[in-house]
N, C-alpha and C positions, 0 to 999 in steps of 0.2 A: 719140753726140755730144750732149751739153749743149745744153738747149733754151733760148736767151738769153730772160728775161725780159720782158715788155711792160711799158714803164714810159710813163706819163703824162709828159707836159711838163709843168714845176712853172706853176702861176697866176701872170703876170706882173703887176705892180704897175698895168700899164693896167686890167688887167682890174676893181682894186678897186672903182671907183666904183659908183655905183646905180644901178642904169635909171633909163630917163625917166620922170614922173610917170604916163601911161598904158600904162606895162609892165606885165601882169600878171604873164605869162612871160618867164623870160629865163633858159637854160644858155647857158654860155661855157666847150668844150672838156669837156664832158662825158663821162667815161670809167666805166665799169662793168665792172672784170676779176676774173673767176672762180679761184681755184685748184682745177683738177681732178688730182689725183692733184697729180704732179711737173710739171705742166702747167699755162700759164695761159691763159685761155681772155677773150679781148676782145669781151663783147657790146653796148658801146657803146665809139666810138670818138672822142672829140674832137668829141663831136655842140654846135654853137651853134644854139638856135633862139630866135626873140621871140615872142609872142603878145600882142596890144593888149586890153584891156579893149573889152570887149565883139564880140571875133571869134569866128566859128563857122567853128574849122581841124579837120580829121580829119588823125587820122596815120595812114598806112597801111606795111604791108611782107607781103612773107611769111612762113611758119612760119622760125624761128631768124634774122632778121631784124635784131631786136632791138627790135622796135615796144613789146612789155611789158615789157622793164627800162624801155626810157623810160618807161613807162606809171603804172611802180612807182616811179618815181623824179617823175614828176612829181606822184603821188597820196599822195610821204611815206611809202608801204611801204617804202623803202629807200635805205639813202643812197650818194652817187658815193665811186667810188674814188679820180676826181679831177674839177678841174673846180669849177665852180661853179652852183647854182640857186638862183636869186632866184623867192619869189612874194612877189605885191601886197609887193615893197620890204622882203621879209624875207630875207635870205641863209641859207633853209632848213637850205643844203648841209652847214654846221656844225653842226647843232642836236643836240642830243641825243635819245634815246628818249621824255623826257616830253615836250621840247619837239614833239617830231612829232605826239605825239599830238594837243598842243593844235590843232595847225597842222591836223590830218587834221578834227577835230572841227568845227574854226570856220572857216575857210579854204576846205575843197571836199565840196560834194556830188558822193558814189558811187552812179551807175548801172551797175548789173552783168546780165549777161546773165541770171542762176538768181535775178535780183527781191529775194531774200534777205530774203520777209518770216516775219513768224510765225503758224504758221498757225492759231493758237487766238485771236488779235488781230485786231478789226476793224481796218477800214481806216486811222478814223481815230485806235486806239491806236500801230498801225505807224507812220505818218507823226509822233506824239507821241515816240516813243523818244530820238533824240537830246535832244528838251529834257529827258523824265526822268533822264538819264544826266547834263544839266549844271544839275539841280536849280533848273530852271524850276517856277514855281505851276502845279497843275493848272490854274482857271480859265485863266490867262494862253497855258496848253497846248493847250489846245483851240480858244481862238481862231483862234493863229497854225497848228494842222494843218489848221481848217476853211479859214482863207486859202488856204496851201498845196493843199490837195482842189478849191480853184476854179481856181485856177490851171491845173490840167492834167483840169477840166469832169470830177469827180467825185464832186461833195459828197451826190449823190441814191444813192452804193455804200458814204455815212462809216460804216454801222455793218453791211455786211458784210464777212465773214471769207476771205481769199485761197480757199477753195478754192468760194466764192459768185461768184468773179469769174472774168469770161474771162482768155488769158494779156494780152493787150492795157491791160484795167483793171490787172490786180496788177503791173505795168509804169507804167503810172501813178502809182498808190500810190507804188512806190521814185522816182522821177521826184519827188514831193511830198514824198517824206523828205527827197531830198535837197537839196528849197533850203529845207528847215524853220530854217535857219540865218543863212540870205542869205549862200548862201558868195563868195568871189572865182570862184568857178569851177565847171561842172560838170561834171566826169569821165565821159564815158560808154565804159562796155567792151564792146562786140559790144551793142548795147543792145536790136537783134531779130535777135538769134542765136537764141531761142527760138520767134519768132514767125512766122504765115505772112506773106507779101508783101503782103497787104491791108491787117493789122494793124501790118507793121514802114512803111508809107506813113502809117499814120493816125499812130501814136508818132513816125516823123521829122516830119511837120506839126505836131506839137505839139512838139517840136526848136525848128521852126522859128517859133513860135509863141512860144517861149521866148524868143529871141533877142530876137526883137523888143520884150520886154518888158525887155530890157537886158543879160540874163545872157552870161556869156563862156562858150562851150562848147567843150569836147575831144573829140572824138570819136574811139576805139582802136574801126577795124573791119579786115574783108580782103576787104571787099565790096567794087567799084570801084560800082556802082550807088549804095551807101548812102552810101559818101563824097562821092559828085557834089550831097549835099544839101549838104554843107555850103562854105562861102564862098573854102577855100582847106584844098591837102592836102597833107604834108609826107609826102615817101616817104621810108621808112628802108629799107636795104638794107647790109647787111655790116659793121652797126653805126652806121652815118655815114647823115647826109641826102643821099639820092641825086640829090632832085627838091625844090620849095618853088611850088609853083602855084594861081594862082585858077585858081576853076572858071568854067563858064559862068554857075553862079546869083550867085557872087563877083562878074562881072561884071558881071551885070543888077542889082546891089542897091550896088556902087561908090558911088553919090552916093544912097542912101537914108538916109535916117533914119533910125534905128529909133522905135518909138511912144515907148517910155522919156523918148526926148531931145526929141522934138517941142514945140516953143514956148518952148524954151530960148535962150536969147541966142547960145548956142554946139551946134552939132550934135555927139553925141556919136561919135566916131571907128569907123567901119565895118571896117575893115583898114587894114595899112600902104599908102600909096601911094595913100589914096582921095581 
């Protein structure tokens, strides 16, 4: 018997408008279907999710989930089958191959589990590479990695080389690449999948430490421990959001500031519904 097709609902004309001005994230009906052999295979199913500027959500699921197509699709590795994604009020979803690039480049810092640095580069030429690649002045390069290096309390390891550092520091280091840019966003993937429990506490404290200096963070784990650090966790399961819940530290930081916004006319947005 003929295996009937999985076809997306086409994007309704509601759907065209923009998010609101403090939308970083926003899919609507997001689909990602495989062709396997004669087969199609639905690893994202019509998933809608929002993320505000400046929230620390983790997505969680288990293995075949679909937690990493979202992952890849919200990091521009890949684009929807249908569906729509908006970041910081770009409608990515349509964009072409260079254009993702740019988007991947300027847009979001990548923390990856394997640190991904180089290992004949000090610290502070690693945390330099993006700007070399977007033909920033040296001088002007060095400043903004030494920023970056203080940022995540490193600047005293700027001229040793990953295999000088613990896993914990060369974790850091990619942590410092990644806001070498001031992205909308920071991606993080298993981010102490490599680390022990003492050191993946010290790296989530400096998470957390981020945050509060304004940044909007993603956090792709399948810890339930490591995700209870962050403010709010969207569980993927069978393709689709299963779950969308604060946590208890979400709770306890509801009507917090973050330091960023502190003394500003207007407090900068913690999560939806704070």
């Amino acid at each position: 018997m003929a295996t009937t097709p999985l076809v997306a609902a086409p994007v309704s004309d509601s759907l065209a408008a923009a998010p609101g001005k403090d939308v970083v994230i926003q899919t609507r009906d997001l689909w990602k279907i495989y062709q396997m052999g004669t087969e199609q295979v639905a690893a994202l199913r019509g998933v809608s999710i929002e993320i505000h500027r400046n929230e620390y959500v983790a997505i969680m699921g288990p293995s075949g989930s679909g937690k990493s197509t979202l992952m890849n699709l919200i990091g521009c590795l890949d684009s929807p089958t249908k569906g729509q994604y908006w970041l910081n009020h770009q409608l990515v979803s349509e964009l072409d191959d260079d254009a993702l690039a740019h988007i991947r480049n300027h847009e979001i810092g990548f923390v990856f589990q394997t640190f991904n640095l180089l290992a004949r580069a000090t610290a502070l030429h690693n945390v330099e590479l993006p700007l070399v690649y977007a033909g920033v002045a040296a001088a002007q390069r060095a400043d903004r990695a030494l920023e970056a290096l203080r940022k995540v309390d490193l600047v005293d390891r700027k001229l040793h080389r990953p295999n000088e550092l613990s896993g914990g520091q060369r974790q850091r280091v990619a942590i410092a690449r990644a806001l070498i840019n001031n992205p909308s966003i920071l991606l993080a993937d298993e981010p102490t999948g490599n680390l022990d429990s003492t050191t993946s506490n010290d790296i989530m404290a400096l998470m957390d430490k981020l945050w509060d200096l304004g940044n909007t963070i993603v956090l792709v784990t399948h810890e339930p421990d490591i995700s209870e650090f962050a403010h709010r966790v969207i569980y993927i399961r069978d393709g689709q959001v299963a779950r969308d819940e604060v946590t208890k530290r979400g709770r306890e930081r509801s009507g917090q500031t973050p330091l960023s916004a502190r003394g500003q006319a207007e407090p900068t947005r913690g999560r939806p519904g704070a």
